[in-house]
C-alpha positions as a Markdown table, in Angstrom:
| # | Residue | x | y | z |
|---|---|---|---|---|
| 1 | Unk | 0.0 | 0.0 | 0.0 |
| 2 | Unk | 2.6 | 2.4 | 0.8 |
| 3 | Unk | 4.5 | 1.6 | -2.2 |
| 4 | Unk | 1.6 | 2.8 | -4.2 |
| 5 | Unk | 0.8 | 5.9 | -2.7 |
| 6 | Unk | 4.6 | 6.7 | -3.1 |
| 7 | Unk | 4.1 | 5.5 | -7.0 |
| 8 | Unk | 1.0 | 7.7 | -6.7 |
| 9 | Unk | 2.5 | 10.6 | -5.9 |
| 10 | Unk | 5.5 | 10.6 | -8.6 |
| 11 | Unk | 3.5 | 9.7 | -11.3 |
| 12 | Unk | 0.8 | 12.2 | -11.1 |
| 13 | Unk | 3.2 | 15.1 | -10.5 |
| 14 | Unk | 5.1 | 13.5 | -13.7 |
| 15 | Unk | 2.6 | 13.4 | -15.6 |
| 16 | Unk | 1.5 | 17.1 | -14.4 |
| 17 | Unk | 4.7 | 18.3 | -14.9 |
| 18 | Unk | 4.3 | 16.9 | -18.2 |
| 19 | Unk | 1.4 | 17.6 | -19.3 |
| 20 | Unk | 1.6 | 21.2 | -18.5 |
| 21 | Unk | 5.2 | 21.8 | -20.2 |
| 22 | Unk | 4.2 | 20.0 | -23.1 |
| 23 | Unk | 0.7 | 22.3 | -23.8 |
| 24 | Unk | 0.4 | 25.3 | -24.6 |
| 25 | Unk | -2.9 | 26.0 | -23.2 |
| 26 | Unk | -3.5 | 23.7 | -19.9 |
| 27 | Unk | -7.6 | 23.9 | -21.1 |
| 28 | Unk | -6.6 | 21.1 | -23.4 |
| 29 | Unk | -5.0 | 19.1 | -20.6 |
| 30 | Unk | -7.0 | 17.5 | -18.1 |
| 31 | Unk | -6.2 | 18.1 | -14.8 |
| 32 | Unk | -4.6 | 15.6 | -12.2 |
| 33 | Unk | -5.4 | 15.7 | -8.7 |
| 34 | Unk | -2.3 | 14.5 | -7.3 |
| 35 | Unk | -3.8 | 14.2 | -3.5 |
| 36 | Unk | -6.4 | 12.3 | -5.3 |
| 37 | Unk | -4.6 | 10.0 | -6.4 |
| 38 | Unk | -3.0 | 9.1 | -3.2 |
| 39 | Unk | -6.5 | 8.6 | -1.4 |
| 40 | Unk | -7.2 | 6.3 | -4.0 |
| 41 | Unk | -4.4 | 4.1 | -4.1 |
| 42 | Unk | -4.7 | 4.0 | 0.2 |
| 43 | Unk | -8.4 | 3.2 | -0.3 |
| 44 | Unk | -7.9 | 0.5 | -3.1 |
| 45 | Unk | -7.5 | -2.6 | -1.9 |
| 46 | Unk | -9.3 | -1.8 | 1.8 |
| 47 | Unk | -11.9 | -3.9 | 1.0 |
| 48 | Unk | -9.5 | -7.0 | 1.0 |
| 49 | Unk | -8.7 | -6.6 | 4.5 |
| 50 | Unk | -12.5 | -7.8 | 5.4 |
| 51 | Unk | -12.9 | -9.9 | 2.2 |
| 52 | Unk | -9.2 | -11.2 | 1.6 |
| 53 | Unk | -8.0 | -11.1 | -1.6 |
| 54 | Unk | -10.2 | -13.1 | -4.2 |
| 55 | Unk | -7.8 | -13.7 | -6.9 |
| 56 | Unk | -9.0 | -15.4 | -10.2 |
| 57 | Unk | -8.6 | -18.9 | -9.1 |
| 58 | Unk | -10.7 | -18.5 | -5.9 |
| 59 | Unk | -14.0 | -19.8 | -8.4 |
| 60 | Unk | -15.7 | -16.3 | -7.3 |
| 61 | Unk | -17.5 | -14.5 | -9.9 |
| 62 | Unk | -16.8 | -11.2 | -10.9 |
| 63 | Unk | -20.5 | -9.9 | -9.9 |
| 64 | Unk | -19.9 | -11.9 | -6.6 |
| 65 | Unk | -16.3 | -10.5 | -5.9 |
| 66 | Unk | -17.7 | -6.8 | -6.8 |
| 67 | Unk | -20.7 | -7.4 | -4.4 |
| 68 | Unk | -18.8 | -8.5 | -1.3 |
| 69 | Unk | -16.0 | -6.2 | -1.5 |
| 70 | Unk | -19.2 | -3.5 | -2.0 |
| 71 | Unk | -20.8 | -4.8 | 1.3 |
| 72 | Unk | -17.7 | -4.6 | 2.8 |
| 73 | Unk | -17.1 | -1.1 | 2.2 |
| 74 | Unk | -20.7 | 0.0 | 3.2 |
| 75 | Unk | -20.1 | -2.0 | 6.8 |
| 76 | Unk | -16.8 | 0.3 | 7.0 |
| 77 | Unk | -19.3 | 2.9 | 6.0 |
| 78 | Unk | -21.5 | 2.5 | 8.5 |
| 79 | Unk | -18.6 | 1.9 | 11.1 |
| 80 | Unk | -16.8 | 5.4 | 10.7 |
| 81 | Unk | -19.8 | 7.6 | 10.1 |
| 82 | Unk | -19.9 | 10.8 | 8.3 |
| 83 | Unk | -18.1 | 12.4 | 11.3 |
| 84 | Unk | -15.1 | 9.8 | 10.6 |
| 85 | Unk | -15.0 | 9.9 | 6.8 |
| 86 | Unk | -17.0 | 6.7 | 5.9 |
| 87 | Unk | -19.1 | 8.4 | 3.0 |
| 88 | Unk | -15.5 | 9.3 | 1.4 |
| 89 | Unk | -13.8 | 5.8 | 1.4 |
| 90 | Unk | -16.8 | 4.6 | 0.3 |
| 91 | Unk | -16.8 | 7.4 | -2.6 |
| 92 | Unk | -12.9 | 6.6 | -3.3 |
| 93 | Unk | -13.4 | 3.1 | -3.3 |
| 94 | Unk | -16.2 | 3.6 | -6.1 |
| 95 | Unk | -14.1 | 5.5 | -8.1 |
| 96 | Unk | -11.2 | 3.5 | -8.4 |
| 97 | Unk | -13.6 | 0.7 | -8.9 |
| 98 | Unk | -15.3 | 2.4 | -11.8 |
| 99 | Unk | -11.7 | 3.4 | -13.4 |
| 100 | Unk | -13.7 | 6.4 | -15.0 |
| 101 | Unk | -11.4 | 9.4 | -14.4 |
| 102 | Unk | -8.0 | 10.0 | -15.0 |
| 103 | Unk | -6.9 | 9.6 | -11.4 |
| 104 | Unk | -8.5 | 6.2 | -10.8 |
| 105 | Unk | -7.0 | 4.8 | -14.1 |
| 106 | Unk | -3.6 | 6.2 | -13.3 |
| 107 | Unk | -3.9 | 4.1 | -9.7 |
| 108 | Unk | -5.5 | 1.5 | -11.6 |
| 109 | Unk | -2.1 | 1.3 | -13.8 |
| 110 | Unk | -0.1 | 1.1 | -10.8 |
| 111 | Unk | -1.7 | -1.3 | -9.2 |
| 112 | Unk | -0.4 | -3.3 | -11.8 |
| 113 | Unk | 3.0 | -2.2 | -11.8 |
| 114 | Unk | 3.2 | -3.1 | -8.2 |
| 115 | Unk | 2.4 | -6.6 | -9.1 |
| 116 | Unk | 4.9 | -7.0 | -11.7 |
| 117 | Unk | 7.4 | -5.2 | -9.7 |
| 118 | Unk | 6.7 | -7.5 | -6.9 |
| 119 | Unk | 7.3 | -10.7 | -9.0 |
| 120 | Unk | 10.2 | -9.3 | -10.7 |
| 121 | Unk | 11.6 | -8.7 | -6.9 |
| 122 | Unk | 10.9 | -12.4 | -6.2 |
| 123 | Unk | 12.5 | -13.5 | -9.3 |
| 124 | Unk | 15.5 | -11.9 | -8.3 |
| 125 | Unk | 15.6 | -12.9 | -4.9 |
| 126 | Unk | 15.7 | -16.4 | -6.5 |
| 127 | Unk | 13.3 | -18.3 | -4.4 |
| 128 | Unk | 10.1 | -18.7 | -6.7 |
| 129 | Unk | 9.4 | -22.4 | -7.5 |
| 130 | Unk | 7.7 | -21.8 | -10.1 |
| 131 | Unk | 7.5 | -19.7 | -13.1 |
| 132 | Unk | 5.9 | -15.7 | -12.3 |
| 133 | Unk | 5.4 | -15.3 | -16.2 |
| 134 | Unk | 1.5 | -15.2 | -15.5 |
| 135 | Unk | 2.3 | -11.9 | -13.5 |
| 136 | Unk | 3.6 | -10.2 | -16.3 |
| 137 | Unk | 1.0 | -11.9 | -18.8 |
| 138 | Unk | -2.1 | -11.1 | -16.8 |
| 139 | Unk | -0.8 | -7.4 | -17.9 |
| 140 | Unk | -0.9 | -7.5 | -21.5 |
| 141 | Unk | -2.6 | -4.8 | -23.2 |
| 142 | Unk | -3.8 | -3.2 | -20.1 |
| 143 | Unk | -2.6 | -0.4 | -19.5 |
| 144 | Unk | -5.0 | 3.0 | -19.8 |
| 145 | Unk | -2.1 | 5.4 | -19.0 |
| 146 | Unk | 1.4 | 6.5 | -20.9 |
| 147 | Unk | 3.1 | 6.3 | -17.5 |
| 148 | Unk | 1.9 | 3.4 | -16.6 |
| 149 | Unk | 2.8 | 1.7 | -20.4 |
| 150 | Unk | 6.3 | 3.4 | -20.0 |
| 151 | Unk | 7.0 | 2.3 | -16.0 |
| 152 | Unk | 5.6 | -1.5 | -17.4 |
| 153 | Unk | 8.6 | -1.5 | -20.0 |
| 154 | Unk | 10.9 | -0.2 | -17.8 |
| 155 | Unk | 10.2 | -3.1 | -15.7 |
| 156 | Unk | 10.0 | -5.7 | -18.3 |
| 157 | Unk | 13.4 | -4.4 | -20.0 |
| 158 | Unk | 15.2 | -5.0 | -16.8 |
| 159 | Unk | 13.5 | -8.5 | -16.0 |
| 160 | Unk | 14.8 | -9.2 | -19.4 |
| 161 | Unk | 18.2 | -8.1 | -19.0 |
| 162 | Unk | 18.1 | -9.8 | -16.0 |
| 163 | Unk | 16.9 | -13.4 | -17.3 |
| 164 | Unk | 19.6 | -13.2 | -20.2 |
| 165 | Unk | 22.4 | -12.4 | -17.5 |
| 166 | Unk | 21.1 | -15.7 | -15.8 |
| 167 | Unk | 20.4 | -17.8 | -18.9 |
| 168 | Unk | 16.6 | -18.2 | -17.9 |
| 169 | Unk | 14.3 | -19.4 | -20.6 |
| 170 | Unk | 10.5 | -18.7 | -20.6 |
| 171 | Unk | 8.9 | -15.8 | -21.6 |
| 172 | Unk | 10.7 | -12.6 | -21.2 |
| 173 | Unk | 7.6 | -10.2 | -21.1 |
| 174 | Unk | 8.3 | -8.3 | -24.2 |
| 175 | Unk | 4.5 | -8.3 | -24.8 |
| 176 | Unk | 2.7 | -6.9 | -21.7 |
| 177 | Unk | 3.2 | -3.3 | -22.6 |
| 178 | Unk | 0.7 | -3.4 | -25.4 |
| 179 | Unk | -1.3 | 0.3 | -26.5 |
| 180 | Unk | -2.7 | 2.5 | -23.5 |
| 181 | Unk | -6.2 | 4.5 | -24.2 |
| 182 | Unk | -5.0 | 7.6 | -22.7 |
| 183 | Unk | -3.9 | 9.9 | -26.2 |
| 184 | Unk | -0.2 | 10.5 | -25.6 |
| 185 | Unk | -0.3 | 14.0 | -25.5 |
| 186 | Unk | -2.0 | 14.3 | -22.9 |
| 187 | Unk | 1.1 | 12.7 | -20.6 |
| 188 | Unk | 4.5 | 12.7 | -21.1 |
């Protein structure tokens, strides 16, 4: 979690810094609430820590994972109160659950890119048993962010540098980056 928020941060004042050096009129730049954006990736996951983490392989449905992790936030909700800020978890959890604005797709992106850093950081350490290619797979194509795209290859480039210095076969990830929907001038 922390990890995130510290992504959070950087890559919404990157993207800006970016944005605004790279326009000439910031009306044609959508704005990026950087504070946002650190609520959201605090709030992300919260749901998990009543729920636990239903992965794909749990044999939970989608509409079943969507509605416990729901009934878990109004119960957190209702704990807090207004008074305690309830109403806006609940609010921040929605909106990085919907993924519609530009903040909850950025956290969205490096929710990813925490994954795929973690396995790479695994990798290295050397004590997986089995293969973390399904990390990096489960990635492919996406990404709804430039930054995100760019910090993915980043990661990739060095997991493949790294897997060629240790002779490793398997897939190298040179496919996960894939197209983003976020227009590139809009980020840098």
């Amino acid at each position: 979690m922390y990890r995130m928020s510290l992504m959070a941060m950087i890559a919404s004042r990157a993207m800006s810094s970016s944005s605004s050096s790279s326009s000439s009129s910031s009306s044609s730049v959508p704005s990026l609430d950087a504070d946002r954006c650190v609520r959201l990736a605090i709030v992300h996951d919260l749901a998990e820590s009543i729920v636990g983490d239903i992965t794909p392989y749990c044999g939970v449905s989608d509409d079943d994972k969507r509605e416990r992790e729901l009934r878990a936030m109004e119960g957190m909700r209702d704990a807090l109160g207004e008074a305690l800020g309830g109403n806006d978890l609940l609010e921040l959890w929605r909106e990085y659950e919907g993924g519609n604005t530009l903040e909850s797709r950025l956290v969205k992106d490096l929710d990813k890119i925490e994954m795929i850093l973690q396995a790479q950081e695994y990798e290295s350490e050397g004590d997986h048993v089995s293969s973390l290619d399904g990390f990096f797979d489960g990635t492919m194509g996406k990404w709804r962010t430039e930054i995100g795209r760019d910090w993915a290859e980043e990661i990739v480039s060095r997991r493949r540098s790294r897997r060629r210095k240790e002779g490793e076969g398997g897939s190298l990830g040179s496919d996960i980056v894939g197209r983003c929907e976020e227009k590139p001038s809009k980020t840098g």
